[in-house]
C-alpha angles and dihedrals in degrees: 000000000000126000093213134122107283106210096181094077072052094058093049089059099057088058100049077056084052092054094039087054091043089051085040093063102047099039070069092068121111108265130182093250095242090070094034084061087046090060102027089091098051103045086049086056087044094049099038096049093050097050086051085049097046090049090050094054105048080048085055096043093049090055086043087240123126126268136264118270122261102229095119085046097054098034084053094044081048090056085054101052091040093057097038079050087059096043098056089051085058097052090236085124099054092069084064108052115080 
């Protein structure tokens, strides 16, 4: 074992950025506001959790340690799906594609 800096850890949390940006645009998209105050919750828990984690990690990166895990990113991320995935079984979502 080495005790250097690992960047992959690093790498992996570009992308989660990536993902969060990605949520972030099209949580911009014009939505009927029953299912905007569906979502509203979970992409506050998604938001709020990444930019912990991201804090964390350029904390982390500044002191060459590895990052925090990503359990409150991906259990939030979780919550979101969970609920578009209800939406959509309800047929709230249909109303929205073109």
């Amino acid at each position: 074992m080495t005790r250097e800096f690992d960047p992959d850890p690093l790498i992996r949390s570009i992308r989660l950025r990536n993902d969060v940006v990605t949520i972030g645009r099209a949580a911009t998209e014009f939505l009927p506001e029953p299912i905007v105050a569906r979502l509203r919750e979970p992409l506050e828990q998604v938001s709020e959790a990444a930019q912990y984690f991201l804090r964390k990690c350029a904390d982390e990166l500044r002191g060459r340690k590895n990052p925090p895990a990503l359990n409150a990113v991906e259990q939030a991320l979780a919550k979101l799906i969970e609920t578009i995935e209800e939406l959509r079984s309800e047929g709230a979502m249909a109303a929205t594609q073109s």
